[in-house]
C-alpha positions as CSV (number, residue, x, y, z in Angstrom):
1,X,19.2,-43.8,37.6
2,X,16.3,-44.5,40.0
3,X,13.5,-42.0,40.5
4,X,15.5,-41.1,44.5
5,X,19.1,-41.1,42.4
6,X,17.3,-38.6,39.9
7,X,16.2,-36.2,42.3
8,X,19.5,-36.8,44.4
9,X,21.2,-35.1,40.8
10,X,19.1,-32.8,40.8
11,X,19.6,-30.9,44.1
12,X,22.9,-30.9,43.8
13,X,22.6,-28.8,40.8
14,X,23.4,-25.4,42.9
15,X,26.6,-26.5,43.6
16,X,28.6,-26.7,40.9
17,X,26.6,-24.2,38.1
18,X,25.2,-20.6,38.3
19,X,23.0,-18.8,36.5
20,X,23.2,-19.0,32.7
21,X,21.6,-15.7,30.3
22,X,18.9,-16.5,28.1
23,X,20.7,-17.0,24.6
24,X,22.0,-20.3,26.5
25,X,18.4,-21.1,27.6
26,X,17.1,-20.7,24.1
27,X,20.3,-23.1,22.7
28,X,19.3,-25.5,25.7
29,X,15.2,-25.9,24.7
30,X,16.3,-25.8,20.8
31,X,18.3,-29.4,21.7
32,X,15.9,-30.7,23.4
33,X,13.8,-30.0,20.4
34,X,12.0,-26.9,21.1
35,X,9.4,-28.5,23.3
36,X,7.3,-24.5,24.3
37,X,6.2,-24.0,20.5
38,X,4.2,-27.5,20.6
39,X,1.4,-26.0,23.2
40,X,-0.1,-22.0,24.6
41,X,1.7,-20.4,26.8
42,X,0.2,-17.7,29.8
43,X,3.3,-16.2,31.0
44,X,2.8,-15.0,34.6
45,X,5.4,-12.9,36.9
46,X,5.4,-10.3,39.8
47,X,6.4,-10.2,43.4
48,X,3.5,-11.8,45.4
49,X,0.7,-14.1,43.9
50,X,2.1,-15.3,40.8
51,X,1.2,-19.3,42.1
52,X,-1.7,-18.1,42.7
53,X,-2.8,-16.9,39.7
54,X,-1.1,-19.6,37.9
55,X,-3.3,-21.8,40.2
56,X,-6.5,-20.2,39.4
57,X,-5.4,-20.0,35.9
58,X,-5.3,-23.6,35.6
59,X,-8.6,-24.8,36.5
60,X,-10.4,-21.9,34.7
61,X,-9.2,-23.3,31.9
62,X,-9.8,-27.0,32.7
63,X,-12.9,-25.7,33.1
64,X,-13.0,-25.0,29.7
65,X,-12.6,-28.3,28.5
66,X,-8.4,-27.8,28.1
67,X,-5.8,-30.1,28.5
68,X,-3.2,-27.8,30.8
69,X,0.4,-28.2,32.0
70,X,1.1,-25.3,35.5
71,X,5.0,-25.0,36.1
72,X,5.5,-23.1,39.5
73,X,8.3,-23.3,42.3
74,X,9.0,-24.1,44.7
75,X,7.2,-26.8,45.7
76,X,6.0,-27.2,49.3
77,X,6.5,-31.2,49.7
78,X,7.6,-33.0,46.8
79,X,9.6,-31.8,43.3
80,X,6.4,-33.3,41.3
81,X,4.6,-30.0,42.2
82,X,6.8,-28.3,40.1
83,X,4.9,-29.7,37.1
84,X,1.3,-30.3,37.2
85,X,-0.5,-32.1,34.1
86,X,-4.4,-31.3,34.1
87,X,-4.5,-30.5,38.3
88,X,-2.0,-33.5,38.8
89,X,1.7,-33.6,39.9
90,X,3.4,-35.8,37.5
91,X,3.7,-39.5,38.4
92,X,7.6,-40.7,39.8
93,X,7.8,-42.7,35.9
94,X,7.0,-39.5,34.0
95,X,9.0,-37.8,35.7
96,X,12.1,-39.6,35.7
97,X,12.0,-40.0,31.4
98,X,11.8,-36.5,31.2
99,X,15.0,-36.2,33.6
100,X,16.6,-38.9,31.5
101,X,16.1,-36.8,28.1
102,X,17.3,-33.7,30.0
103,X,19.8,-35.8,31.5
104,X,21.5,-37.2,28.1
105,X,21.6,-33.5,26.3
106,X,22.8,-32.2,29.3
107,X,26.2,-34.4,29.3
108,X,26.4,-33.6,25.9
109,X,26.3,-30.3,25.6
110,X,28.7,-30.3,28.8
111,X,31.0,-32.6,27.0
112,X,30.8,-29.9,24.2
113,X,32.0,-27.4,26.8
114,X,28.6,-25.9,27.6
115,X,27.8,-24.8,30.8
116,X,25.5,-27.0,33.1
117,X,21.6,-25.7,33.1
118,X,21.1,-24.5,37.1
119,X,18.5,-26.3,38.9
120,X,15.7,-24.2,37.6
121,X,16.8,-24.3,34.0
122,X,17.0,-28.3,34.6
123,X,13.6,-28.7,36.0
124,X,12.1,-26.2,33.4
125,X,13.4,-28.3,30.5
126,X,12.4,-31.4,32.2
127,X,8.6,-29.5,32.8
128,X,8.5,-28.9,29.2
129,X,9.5,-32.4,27.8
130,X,6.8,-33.9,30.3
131,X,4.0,-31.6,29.2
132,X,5.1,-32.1,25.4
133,X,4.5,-35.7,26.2
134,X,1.2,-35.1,27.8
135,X,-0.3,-33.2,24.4
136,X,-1.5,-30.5,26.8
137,X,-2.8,-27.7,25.3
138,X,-1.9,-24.6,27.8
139,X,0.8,-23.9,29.6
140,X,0.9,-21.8,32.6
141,X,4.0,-20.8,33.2
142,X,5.4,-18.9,36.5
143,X,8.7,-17.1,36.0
144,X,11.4,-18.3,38.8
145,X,12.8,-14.8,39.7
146,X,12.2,-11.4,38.0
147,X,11.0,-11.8,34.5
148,X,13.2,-10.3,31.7
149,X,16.1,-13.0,32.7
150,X,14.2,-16.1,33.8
151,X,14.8,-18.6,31.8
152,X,11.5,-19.3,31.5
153,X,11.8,-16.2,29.1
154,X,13.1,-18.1,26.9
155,X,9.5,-18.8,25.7
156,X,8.9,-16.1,22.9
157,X,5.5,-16.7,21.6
158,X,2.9,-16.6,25.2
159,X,-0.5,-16.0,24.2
160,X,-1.0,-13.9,27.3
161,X,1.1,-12.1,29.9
162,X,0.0,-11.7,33.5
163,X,1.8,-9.4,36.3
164,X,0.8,-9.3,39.6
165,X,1.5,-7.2,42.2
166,X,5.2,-5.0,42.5
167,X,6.7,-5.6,45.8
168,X,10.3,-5.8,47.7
169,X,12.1,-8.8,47.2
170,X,15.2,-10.2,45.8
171,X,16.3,-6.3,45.7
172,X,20.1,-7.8,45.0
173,X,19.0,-9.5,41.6
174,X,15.8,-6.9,40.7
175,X,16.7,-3.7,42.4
176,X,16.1,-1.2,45.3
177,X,13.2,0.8,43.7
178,X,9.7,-0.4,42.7
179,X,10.4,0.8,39.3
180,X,13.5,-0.8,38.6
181,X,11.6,-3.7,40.5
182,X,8.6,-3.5,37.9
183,X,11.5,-3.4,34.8
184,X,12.7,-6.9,35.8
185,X,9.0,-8.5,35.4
186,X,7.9,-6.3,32.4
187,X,10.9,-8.3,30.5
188,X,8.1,-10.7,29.9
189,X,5.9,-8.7,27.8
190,X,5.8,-9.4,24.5
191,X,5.3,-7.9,21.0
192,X,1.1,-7.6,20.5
193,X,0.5,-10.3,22.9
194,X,-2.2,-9.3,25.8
195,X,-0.8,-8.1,29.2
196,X,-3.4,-7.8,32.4
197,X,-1.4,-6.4,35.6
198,X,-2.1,-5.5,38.8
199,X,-2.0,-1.7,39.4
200,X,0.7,-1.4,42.6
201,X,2.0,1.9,42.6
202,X,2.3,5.1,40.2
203,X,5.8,4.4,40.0
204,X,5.5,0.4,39.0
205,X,2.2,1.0,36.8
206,X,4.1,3.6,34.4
207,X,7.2,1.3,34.3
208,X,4.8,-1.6,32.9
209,X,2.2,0.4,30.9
210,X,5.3,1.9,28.9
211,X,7.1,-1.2,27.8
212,X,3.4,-2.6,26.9
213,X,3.1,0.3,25.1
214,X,6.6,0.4,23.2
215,X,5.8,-3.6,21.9
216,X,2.0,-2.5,20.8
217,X,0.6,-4.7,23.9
218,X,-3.1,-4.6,24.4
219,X,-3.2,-3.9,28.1
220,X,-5.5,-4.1,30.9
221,X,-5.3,-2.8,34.1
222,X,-6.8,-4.6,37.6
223,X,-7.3,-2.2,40.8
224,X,-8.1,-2.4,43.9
225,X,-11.2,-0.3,43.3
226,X,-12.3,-3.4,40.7
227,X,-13.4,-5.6,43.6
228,X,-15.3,-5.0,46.8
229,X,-15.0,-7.6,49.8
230,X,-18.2,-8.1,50.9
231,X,-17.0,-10.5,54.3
232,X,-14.1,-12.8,55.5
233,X,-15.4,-16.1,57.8
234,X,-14.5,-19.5,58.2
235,X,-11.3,-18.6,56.8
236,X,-12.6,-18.3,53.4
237,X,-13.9,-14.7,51.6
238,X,-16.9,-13.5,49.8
239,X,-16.2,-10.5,47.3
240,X,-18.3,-9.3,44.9
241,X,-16.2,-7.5,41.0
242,X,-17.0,-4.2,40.2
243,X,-17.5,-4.6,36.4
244,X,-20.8,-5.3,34.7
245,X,-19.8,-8.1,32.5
246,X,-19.5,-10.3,35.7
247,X,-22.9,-9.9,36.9
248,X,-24.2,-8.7,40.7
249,X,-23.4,-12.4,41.9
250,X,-21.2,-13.0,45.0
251,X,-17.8,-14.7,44.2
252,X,-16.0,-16.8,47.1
253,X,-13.2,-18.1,48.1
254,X,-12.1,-21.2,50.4
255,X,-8.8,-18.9,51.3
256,X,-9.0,-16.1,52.9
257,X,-6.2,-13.9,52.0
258,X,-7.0,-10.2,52.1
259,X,-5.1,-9.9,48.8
260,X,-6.5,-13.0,46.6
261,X,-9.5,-11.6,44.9
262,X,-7.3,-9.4,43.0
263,X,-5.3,-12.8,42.1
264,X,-8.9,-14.2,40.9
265,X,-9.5,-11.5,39.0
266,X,-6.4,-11.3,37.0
267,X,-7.1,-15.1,36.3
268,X,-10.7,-13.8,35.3
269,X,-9.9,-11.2,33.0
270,X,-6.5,-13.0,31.3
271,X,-9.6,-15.7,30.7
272,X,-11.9,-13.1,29.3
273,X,-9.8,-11.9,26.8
274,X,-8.4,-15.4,25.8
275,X,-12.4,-16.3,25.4
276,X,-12.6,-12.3,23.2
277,X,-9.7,-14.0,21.2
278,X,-11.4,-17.0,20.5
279,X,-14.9,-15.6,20.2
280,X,-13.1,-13.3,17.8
281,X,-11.2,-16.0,15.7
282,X,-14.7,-17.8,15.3
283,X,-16.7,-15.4,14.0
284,X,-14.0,-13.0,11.7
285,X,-11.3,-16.0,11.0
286,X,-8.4,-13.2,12.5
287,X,-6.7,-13.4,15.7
288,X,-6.9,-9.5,16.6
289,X,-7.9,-7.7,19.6
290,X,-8.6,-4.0,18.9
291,X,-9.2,-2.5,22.0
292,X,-7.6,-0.7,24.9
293,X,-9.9,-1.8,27.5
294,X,-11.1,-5.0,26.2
295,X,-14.7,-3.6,27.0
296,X,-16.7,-5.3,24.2
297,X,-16.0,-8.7,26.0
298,X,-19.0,-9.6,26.9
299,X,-19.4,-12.9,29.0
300,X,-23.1,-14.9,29.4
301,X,-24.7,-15.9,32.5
302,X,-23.5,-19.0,32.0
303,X,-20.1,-18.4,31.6
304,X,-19.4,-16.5,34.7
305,X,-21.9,-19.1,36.6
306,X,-19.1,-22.0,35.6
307,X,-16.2,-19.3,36.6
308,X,-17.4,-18.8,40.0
309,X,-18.5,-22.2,41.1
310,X,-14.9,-23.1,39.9
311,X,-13.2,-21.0,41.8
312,X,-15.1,-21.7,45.2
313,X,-14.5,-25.2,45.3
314,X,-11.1,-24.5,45.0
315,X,-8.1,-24.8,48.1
316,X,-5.1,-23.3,47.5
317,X,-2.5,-25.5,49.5
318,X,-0.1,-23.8,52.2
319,X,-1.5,-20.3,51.1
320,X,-4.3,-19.3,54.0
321,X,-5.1,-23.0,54.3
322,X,-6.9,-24.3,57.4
323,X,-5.3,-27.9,56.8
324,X,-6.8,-28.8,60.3
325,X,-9.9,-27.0,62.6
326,X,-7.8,-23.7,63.8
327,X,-4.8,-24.7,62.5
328,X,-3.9,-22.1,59.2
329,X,-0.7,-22.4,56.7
330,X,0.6,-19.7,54.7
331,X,3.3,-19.0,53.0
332,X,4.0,-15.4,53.7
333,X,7.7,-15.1,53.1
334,X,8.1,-11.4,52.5
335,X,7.7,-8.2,53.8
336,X,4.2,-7.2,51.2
337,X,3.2,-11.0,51.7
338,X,3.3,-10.7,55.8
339,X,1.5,-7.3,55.5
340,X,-1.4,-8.7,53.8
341,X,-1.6,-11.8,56.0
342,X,-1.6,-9.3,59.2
343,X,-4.3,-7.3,57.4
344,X,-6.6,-10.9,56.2
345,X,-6.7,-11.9,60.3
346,X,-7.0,-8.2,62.0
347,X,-10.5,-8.9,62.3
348,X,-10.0,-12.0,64.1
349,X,-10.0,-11.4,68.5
350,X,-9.7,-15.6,68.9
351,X,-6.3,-16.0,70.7
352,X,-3.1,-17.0,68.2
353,X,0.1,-18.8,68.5
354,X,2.1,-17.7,65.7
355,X,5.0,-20.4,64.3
356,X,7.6,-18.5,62.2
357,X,10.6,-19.0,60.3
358,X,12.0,-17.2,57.2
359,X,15.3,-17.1,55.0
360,X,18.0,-14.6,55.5
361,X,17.9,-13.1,51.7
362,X,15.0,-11.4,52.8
363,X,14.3,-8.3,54.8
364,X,13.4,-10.2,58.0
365,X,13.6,-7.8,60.3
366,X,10.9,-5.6,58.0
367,X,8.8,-9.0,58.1
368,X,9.6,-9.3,62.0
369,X,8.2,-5.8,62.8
370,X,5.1,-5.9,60.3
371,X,3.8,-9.1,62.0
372,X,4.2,-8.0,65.9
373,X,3.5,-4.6,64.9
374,X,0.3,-5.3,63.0
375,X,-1.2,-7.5,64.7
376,X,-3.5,-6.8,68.1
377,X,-1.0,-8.0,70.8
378,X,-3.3,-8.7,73.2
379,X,-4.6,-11.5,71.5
380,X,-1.6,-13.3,70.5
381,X,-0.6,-16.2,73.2
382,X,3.1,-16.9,72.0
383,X,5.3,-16.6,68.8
384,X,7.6,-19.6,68.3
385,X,10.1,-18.9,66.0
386,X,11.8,-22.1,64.2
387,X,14.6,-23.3,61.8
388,X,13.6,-23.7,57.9
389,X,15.3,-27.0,56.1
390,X,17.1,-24.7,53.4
391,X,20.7,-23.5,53.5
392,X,20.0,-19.9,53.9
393,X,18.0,-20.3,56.4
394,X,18.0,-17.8,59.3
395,X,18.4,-19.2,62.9
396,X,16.1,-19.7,65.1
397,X,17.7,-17.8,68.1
398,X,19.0,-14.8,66.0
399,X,15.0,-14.5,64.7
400,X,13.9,-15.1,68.3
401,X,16.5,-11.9,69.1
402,X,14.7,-10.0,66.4
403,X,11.3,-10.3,67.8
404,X,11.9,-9.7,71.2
405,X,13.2,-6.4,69.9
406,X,9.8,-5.6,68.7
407,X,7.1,-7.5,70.9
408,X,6.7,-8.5,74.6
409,X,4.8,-11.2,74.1
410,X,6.6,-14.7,75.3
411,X,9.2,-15.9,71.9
412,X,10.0,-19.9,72.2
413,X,13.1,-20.7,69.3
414,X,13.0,-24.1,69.0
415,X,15.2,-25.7,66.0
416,X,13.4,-28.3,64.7
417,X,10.0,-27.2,62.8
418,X,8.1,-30.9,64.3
419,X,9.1,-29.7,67.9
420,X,8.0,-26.0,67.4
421,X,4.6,-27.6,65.9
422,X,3.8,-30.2,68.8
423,X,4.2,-27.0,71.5
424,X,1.9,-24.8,69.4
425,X,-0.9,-27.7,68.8
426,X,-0.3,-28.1,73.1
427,X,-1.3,-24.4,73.2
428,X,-3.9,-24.4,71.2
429,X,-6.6,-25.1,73.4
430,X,-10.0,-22.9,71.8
431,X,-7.2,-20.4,70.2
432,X,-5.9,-20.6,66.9
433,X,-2.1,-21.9,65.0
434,X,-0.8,-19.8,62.6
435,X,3.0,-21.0,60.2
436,X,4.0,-18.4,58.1
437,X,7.3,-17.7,56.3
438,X,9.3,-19.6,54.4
439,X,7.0,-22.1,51.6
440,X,10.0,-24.6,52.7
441,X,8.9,-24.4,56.4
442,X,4.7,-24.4,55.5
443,X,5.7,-27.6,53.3
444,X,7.4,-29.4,56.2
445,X,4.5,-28.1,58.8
446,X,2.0,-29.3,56.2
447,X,3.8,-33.1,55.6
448,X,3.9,-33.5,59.3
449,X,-0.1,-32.3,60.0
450,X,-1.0,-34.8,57.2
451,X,1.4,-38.0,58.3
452,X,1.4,-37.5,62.3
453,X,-1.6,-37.7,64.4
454,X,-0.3,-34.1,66.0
């Protein structure tokens, strides 16, 4: 097979498998010769910024001189993005050999009478094989859905666990409650290894601090009171962390979600304690860490200097991203992510032509009502509400239904995402575009803003 034929297989995957528990992960990676003991792994799940820490994750530690592998879904444009070597999707030829290793235990175990790996177990071995290949050092690794089931689970030795925030989504798989919610995504704590999570609720935070505390996990806990936002313009924020260690400095970054300092900082304290650990190591010759709040971790000027310059050069694509003057991207696609992108632009009084589409697994309606409801009517022009290229898609005219139920303001549905796109960029005039929803929909948006003279 060609790299096209290769991809081709693999998107057909959903149709003829389903979801397969771990034990047959575990038998799957052993075959292809257990490629997640050869390199670290910082294990991250939660409802809403998990690529985002995973993101941040990644070039901290490039930053720190490391060779690192980043597996996330989905992708916005291409299948590469799945697997990213040192900041880098991996080329079409590196891909394709580790789909042809997959590939070849795959019809063997199938021959055996093994069940096929779905599409995510198939493109987690593939990630694995390609980052074995590379000699990376660190893996950051984002769990598909939940945590205690993902196959990426599989891996049993992280060196770190992160969980962000505990929100409503994929209630069918997870649960109806925050708590059962939190359960699913504390599967991935581990026995002594270090677990920072975002603080959500009472209800999620004792779920989580309990299982850390059953398996002896060193645990630290990131709040909203930890980080004080100091201004939001140009589309970017300027914060400033509410812990000594990090100095008086203002941080910043290039995308200005309300909610991603708090995704910083759990990338900045996961790398604190990793640097504790190693600090540790150097001087005593043991790997422990003997503390509760990790308070004696200590970082120089230096240190945080290198952190912060890191993380303001930074763009996060299709996740508050002004990918053209005006125009912004982001891939809100449920009901806590929409909340916080209402609250990151309630500031704003420039006029906005919202483009919207969204999946029907998720509580649209709930999305629907937070985004007319929270935003100051009078200043939004239009909402066009479009078709997303994904089978579960919701359509168009039964989303356009939905939000005349909630706003007055004029609702276009147009089908096709490049149509909905060249009426907003005719509206835009001085005001500002907005595509939020589905990552499917901000990836075809994006491809089109950066091919097409729009």
């Amino acid at each position: 097979m060609n790299y096209t034929e290769a991809v081709d297989y693999i998107l057909q995957i959903p149709k003829f498998t389903s979801k397969n528990d771990l034990d047959e992960t575990k038998s799957f990676l052993k075959e292809l010769g257990s490629p997640e003991k050869e390199f670290e792994v910082i294990h991250v799940a939660g409802t809403n910024g998990k690529g985002s820490v995973c993101f941040y994750l990644d070039t901290l530690l490039g930053q720190e001189g490391k060779s690192v592998g980043r597996f996330t879904s989905p992708h916005l444009e291409r299948i590469n993005e799945r697997m990213m070597i040192n900041g880098e999707e991996i080329g079409d030829e590196h891909f394709l050999e580790a789909f042809r290793q997959v590939l070849k235990v795959v019809e063997a175990r199938v021959a055996e009478g093994t069940p096929h790996p779905t599409f995510f177990e198939f493109i987690f071995g593939m990630a694995l094989l390609a980052f074995k290949e590379a000699k990376v050092e660190t893996v950051v690794l984002e769990t598909g859905l939940g945590g205690r089931l993902d196959a990426t689970n599989a891996v049993e030795h992280p060196i770190a666990t992160v969980i962000t925030s505990i929100g409503y989504d994929h209630m069918k798989q997870l649960g109806n409650t925050l708590g059962q919610i939190a359960y699913e995504k504390a599967g991935i704590i581990k026995e002594g290894v270090p677990l920072v999570f975002a603080s959500t609720t009472e209800e999620s935070d004792h779920v989580i601090k309990a299982r850390a505390k059953a398996l002896h996990s060193p645990t630290l806990m990131v709040q909203s009171k930890d980080i004080q936002r100091v201004k939001m313009e140009n589309n970017g924020i300027a914060f400033s962390i509410k812990r000594d260690y990090y100095g008086k400095g203002l941080w910043t970054l290039r995308n200005g979600g309300i909610y991603q300092p708090y995704n910083a900082l759990l990338a900045l304290e996961t790398m604190r304690i990793l640097y504790g650990k190693k600090v540790t190591i150097e001087a005593t010759g043991k790997d422990v860490l003997e503390t509760e709040a990790f308070s004696h971790i200590q970082l120089g000027e230096e240190q945080v200097k290198v952190w912060r310059q890191a993380l303001a050069a930074l763009v996060w694509q299709g996740r508050m991203e002004e990918i053209r003057p005006g125009v912004i991207l982001d891939g809100a696609h449920n009901l806590n992510a929409v909340t916080g992108f209402v609250e990151s632009i309630s500031h704003e009084s420039s006029y906005k032509t919202i483009i919207f589409g969204a999946v029907a697994d998720k509580d649209v309606e709930s999305m629907v009502r937070a985004l007319t409801g929270g935003l100051e009517e009078a200043s939004v022009k239009m909402y066009i509400v479009t078709n997303v290229s994904d089978s579960r898609a919701i359509d168009s005219q039964k989303l356009k239904e939905l939000f005349t139920k909630y706003t007055s303001k004029p609702v276009m549905a147009i089908q096709e995402p490049a149509e909905a796109l060249d009426v907003a960029m005719k509206q835009q005039g001085k005001s500002k575009v907005y595509c939020l929803g589905s990552l499917y929909l901000i990836g075809e948006i994006r491809k089109l803003l950066l091919d097409k003279d729009i």
